[in-house]
Each structure stands twice: as C-alpha cells, then as structure tokens.
N, C-alpha and C positions, 0 to 999 in steps of 0.2 A: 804439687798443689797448683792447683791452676790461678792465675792471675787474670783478671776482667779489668776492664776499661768500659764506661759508660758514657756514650756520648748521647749529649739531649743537645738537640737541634733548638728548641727554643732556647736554652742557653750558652751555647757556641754561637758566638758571632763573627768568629774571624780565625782566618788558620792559624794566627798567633794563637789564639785560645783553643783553638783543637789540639796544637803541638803541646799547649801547657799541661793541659788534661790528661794527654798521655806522659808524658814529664812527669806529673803530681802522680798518678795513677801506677805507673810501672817503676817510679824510683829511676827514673833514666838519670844516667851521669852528668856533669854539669858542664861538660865538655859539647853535650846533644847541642846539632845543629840548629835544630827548631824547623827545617824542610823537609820534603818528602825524602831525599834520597840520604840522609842521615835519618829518619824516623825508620826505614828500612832495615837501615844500619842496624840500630839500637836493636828491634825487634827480631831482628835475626841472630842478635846475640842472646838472647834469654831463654835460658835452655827448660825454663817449666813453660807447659802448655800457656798458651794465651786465648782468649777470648773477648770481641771486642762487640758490643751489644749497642745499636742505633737507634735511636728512638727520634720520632718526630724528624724523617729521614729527609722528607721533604724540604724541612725546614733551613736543615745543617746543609744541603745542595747549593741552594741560595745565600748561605751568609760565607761557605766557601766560595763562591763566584769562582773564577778561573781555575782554582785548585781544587774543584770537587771531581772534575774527571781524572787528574793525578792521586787524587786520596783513593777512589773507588779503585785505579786501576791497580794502586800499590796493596789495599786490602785481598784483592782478586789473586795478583802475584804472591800473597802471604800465604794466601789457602793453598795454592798450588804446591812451592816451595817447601814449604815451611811445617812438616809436621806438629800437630797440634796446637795448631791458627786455627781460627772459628771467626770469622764476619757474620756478624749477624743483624740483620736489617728490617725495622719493620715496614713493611707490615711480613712478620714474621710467617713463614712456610710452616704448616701443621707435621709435616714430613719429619 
C-alpha cells in the first residue's frame, strides 16, 4: 500500500514543520533526526512505495529558505534511488 505525504506550502513554515509532517505522516521513529540526511535515512528504510505531493510549491521554497535546494535535491535523489518514490510537484505534469 502506498503511503503519501502532503506538503502545503501555505502551511509549512519552516523545515522543522516540513520534518514534522513527514514524522506525523510516515510514522517515522522517534529517534528521526528532523534533517535532510536522516529524513533520507528514514525514507529509505520504508519498504511500501512512497509518494510525496506539493502543493503551493512556490510557497514551501520560501519558508524553506536555505534548505529548499537540500529538500529538492534529496526528493530528486529519492526518485532516482529509491524504487517507488514519486515527488510530485505542482504545478503538476499532465504526463
């Protein structure tokens, strides 16, 4: 069964609250670092498919400030990786 993650950019304000979301979302252990190279961790240990859906992508760039080009490029290394990882960002691809 696949598991989703929903991130809304109008309400993520902060990479704390990005890491929380995926925490509350995927059930992550309580040991989770709360950074990108332990969210990598986490997500590479979860062996059902993942799916992680962006909305208001714009938004979430900006309230990541420094950490939105480590979040994007750890998303980008998921999909490559990571058999059945799905990034998906809007303004979503008709494809």
């Amino acid at each position: 069964m696949t598991k989703y993650v929903f991130l809304d950019g109008a309400r993520i304000d902060s990479p704390r609250e990005l890491h929380e979301t995926f925490a509350a979302s995927l059930e992550l252990p309580d040991y989770f670092g709360r950074n990108m190279d332990a969210l990598h961790d986490c997500l590479t240990d979860i062996f059902e498919p993942v799916t992680v859906i962006a909305v208001n992508a714009e938004l979430l760039r900006e309230h990541l400030g420094h950490s939105a080009n480590a979040f994007r490029r750890l998303m980008a290394d998921l999909c490559e990786e990571k058999e059945g990882f799905r990034f998906l960002e809007e303004p979503f691809d008709d494809a």
